[in-house]
C-alpha positions in Angstrom: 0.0 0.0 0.0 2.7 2.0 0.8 3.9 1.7 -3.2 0.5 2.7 -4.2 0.5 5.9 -2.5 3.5 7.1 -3.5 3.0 6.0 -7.1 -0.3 7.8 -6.5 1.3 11.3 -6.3 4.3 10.7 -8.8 2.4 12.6 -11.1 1.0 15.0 -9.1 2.4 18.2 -9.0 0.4 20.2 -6.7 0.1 17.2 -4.4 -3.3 15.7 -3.1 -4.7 16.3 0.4 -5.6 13.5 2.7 -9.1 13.2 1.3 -8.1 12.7 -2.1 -5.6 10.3 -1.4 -8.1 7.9 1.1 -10.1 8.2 -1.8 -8.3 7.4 -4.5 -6.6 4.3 -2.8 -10.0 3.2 -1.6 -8.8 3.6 2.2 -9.9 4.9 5.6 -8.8 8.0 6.3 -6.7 7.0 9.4 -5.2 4.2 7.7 -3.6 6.6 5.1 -2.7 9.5 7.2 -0.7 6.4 9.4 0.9 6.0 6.3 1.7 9.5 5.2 3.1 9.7 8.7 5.7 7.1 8.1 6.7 8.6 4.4 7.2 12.3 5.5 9.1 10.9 8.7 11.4 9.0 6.0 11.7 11.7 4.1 9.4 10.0 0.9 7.0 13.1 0.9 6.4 16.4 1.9 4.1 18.1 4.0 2.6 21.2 2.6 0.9 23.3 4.9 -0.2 25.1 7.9 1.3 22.3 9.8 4.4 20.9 7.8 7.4 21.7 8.1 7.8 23.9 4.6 4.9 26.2 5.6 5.8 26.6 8.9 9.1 28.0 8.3 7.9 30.2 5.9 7.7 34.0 6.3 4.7 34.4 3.3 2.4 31.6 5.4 0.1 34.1 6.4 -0.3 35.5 2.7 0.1 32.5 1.0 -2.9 31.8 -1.6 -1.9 28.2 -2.3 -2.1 26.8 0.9 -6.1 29.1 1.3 -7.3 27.4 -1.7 -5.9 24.1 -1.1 -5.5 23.5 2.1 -2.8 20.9 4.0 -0.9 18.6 0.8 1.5 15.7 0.7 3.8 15.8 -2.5 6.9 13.3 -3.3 10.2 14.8 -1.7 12.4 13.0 -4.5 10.6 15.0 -7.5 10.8 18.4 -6.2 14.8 18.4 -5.8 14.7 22.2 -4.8 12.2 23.2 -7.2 9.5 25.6 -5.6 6.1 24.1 -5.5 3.5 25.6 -8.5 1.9 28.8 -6.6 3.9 29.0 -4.0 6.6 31.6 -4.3 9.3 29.9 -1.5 12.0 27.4 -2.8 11.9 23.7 -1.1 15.2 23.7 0.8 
């Protein structure tokens, strides 16, 4: 399951939240978010959002647009490779 999750957001630019992702993996909602859990802890994804660690550190949080009309996302940490996530005007360190 853990593969098809992260397969799941290869393509995904933008990233999903955790209702898109329980939904397209045909999962509970806990279930995945224990998973997402383990992947951002490994350093498989990234947390974008009010609460992850990008967002957090960021200085634009409380003007960002991206994260007001999307909300809390998980992307793959091995396909940004310091590219700045689409809307969002901070680099990924």
């Amino acid at each position: 399951m853990l593969g098809r999750l992260l397969q799941l957001l290869e393509d995904k630019e933008n990233g999903l939240s955790l209702s898109e992702i329980s939904r397209a993996l045909n999962a509970q909602t806990t279930a995945v978010l224990a998973m997402i859990a383990y992947l951002v802890q490994k350093g498989k994804l990234l947390e974008i959002g009010l609460d992850g660690g990008h967002c957090a550190s960021c200085g634009l949080v409380s003007d960002c647009n991206l994260l007001a009309a999307r909300g809390k996302r998980y992307l793959r940490a091995e396909l940004r490779d310091g590219k700045s996530i689409p809307g969002c005007v901070a680099p990924i360190e």
